[in-house]
C-alpha positions in Angstrom: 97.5 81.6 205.0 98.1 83.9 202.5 97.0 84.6 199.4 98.6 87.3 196.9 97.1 88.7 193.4 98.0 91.0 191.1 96.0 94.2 190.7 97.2 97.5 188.5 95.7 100.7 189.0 93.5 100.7 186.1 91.8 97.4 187.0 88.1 97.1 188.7 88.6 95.3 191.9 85.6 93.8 192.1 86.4 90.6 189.8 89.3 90.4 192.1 87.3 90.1 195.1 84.6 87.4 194.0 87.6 85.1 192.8 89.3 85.7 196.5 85.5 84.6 197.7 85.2 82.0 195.1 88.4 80.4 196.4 88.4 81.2 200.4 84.6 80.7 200.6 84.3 77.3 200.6 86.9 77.2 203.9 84.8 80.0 205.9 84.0 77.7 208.9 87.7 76.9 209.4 88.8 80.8 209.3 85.9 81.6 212.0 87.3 78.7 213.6 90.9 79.4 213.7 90.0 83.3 214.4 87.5 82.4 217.5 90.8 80.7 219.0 93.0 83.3 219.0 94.4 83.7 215.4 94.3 86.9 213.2 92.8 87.3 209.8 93.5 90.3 208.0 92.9 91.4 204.1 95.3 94.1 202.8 95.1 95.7 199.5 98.8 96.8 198.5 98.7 99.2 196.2 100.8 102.5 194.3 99.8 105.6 193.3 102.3 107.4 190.6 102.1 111.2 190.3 104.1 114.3 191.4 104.3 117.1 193.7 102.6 120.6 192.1 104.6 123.2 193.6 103.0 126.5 192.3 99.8 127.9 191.1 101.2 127.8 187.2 102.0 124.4 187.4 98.9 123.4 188.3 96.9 125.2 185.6 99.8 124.0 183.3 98.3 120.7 183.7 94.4 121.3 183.6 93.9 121.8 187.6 91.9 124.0 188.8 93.1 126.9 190.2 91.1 130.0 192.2 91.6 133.4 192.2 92.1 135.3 195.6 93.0 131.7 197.1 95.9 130.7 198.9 97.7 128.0 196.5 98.5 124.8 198.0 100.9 122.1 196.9 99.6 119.0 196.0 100.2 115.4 194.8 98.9 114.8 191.4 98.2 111.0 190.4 96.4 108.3 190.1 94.0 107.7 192.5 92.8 104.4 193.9 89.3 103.9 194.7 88.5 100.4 196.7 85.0 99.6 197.2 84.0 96.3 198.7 80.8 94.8 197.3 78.3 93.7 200.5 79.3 90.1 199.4 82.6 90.8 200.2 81.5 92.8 203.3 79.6 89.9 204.3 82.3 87.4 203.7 84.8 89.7 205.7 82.5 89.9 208.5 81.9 86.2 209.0 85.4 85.0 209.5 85.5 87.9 211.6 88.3 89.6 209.1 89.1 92.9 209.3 90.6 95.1 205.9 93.3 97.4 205.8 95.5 99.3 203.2 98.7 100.2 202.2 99.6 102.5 199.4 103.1 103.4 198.9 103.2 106.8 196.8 105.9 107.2 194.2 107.0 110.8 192.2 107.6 111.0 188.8 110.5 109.8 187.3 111.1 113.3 185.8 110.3 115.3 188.5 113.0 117.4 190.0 112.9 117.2 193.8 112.2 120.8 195.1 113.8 121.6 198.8 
């Protein structure tokens, strides 16, 4: 079974997450069943993160980062950031039907960032 939402970066997950209980809930002895004889149940949060590469230490004061003196700069990705939490309701729910949770997060640059060798 699988069951697919939409979710942007600026949205709270957590509404998300009581309707996926508020829908799969109901069925939670047949995915404990169907999982205690051999099948796998797996929740994965697909998500991106936009942003781009800062390259030097003027680039990223440029844009409001902090930057320290007598430090070594390093590159970094700048960009949104995704924070999933999972309420113990969810946790619970998970758990039961004996569920694990994974991610995958596929980063993409800038549109008008020039790729630097």
């Amino acid at each position: 079974m699988e069951w697919r939402s939409g979710l942007s970066t600026d949205q709270d997950i957590e509404p998300l997450m009581a309707r996926m209980i508020e829908i799969l809930g109901p069925h939670r002895a047949v995915f404990r069943r169907e999982v205690d004889r051999g099948a796998d149940a797996t929740l994965t949060v697909v998500g991106e993160v936009c942003g781009s590469v800062l390259a030097t230490a003027e680039e990223a004061d440029r844009r409001g980062y902090a930057v320290f003196e007598g430090r070594p700069f390093e590159p970094f990705f700048a960009g949104d950031r995704i924070g999933i939490s999972l309420d113990l309701d969810v946790v619970e729910f998970l758990s039961s039907v004996g569920c694990s949770f994974e991610t995958h997060i596929d980063v993409a640059l800038d549109r008008n960032q020039t790729p630097r060798a």
